[in-house]
N, C-alpha and C positions, 0 to 999 in steps of 0.2 A: 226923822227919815233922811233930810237931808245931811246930818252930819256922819249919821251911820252908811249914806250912798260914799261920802267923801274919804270914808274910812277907807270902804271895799275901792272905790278906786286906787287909791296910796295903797293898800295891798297888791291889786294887781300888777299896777306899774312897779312895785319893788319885786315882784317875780317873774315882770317880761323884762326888765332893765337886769336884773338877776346879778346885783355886787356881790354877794358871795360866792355864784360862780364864776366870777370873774378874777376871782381873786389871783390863784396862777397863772394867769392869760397874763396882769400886768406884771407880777412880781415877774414872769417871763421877759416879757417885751420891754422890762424895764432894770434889766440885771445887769447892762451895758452900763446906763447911765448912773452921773454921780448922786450919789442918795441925797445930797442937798436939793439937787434938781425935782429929784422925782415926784414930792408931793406938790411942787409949782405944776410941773406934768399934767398930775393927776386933777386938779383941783381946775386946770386949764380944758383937759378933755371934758370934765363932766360937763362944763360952763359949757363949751361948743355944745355937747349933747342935750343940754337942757333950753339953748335957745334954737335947733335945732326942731326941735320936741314943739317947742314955743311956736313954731311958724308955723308947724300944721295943728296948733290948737287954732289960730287966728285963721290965716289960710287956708286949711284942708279942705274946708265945707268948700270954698270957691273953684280949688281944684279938683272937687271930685263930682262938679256942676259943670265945669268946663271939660271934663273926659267923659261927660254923662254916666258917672260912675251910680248906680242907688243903693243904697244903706243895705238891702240881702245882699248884695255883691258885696258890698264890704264886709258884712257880714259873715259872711261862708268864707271869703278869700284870709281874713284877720284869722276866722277859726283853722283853718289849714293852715297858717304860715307858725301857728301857737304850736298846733298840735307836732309839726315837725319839728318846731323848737325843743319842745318839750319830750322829744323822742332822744334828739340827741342830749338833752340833760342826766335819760333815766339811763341812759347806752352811752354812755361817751364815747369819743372817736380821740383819737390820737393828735390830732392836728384843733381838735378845739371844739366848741360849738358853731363856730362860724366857719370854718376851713381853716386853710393853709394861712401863717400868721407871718409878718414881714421882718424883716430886724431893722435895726438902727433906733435913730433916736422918734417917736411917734409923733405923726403930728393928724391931729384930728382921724386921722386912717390909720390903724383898725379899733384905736381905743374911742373914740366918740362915738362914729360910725363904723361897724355895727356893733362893737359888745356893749354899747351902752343905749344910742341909741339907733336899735337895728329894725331891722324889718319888723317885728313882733311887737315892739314900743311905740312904731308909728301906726301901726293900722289900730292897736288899742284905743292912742290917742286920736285917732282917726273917729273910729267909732262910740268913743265917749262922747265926743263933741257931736256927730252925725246922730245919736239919739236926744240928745238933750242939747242942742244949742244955745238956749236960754240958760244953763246954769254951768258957763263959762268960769265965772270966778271959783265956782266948784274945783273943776278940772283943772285949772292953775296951780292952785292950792294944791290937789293932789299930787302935780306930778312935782311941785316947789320941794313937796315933802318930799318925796321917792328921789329925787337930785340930793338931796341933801342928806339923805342915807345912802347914797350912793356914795357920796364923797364921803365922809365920814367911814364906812366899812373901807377902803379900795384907800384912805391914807394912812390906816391901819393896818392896812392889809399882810406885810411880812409878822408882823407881832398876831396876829391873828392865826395863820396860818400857821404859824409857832407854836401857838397857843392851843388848838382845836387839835392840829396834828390833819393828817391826808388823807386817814379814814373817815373820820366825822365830817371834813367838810364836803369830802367826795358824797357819805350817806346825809348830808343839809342838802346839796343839790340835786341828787335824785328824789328826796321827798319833796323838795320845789317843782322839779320836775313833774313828778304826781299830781300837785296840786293843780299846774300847770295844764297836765290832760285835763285836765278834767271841766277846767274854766273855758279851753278850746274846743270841746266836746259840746259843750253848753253854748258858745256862740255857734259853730256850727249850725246846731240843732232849730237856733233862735232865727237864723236867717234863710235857712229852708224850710220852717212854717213860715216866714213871712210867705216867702215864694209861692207856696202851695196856697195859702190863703189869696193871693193873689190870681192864681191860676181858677180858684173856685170864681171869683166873682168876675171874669171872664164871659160875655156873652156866649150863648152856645149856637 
């Protein structure tokens, strides 16, 4: 149970961290610079993104004690910010999944935060840990993996994109996209029955 929970998490986080849609974002934001540099870049952004990630596996619970956030609120809000992610995956927009993208040479902004690690990665990571606190080195691990296929596709990334070509990797991302609803459909759903379950045992 527990290695199979470790799995579906490392799934999830490689479909909210999402390096294969990421892949023209960097080959984008990274056409200026010199191709020596670029996989220092790249291997530099993940590393911000994944101890980024890192702080709200250890911190998150703390901070979301000190906003008096509870686990449906994270719950319902992680499902919503998925499920819009996951809209613009299946619909793309012109300007990206994240909006409008900057030039020059990247530093932490926009390639760590957000295309890697965005709004959608941290309330994941939020609410992995907000369920299960106790199996911490679980959640490590998984996100250790999903950084590490992150860097791996996204140093790749022009031989890839070479390789698959613009049609395939446009229909890999709306089928992540897909999958994507549907896991925010399901957290959704998970954190308004907590709600209502809660509403029920309410004095009357």
């Amino acid at each position: 149970m527990e290695a199979s929970s470790v799995v579906s998490a490392t799934i999830l986080l490689i479909l909210v961290t999402d390096p294969l849609g990421n892949i023209p974002l960097f080959i984008g934001l990274l056409k200026q610079v010199d191709p020596k540099r670029r996989r220092r870049i790249i291997i530099r952004e993940v590393l911000f993104a994944f101890l980024i990630l890192l702080f709200f596996v250890f911190f998150g619970r703390s901070l979301l004690d000190l906003m008096h956030l509870s686990d449906k609120s994270l719950g319902i809000a992680g499902g919503v910010i998925l499920f819009l992610i996951a809209l613009r995956m299946i619909f793309p927009h012109p300007e990206g999944i994240f909006g409008h993208q900057m030039h020059g040479e990247p530093f932490i902004v926009p390639l760590a935060i957000p295309f890697i690690a965005g709004p959608s990665a941290i309330a994941t990571v939020l609410l992995l840990v907000s369920n299960q606190p106790d199996r911490l080195g679980s959640w490590i691990l998984a996100l250790t993996i999903a950084m590490l296929v992150s860097a791996v596709v996204l140093g790749f990334a022009e031989r890839i994109a070479d390789f698959l070509g613009e049609k395939v990797t446009m229909a890999f991302e709306r089928l992540m996209g897909l999958i994507l609803t549907a896991i925010a459909i399901e957290m959704l759903l998970s954190g308004i029955e907590k709600f209502v379950r809660e509403l029920q045992q309410l004095p009357h």
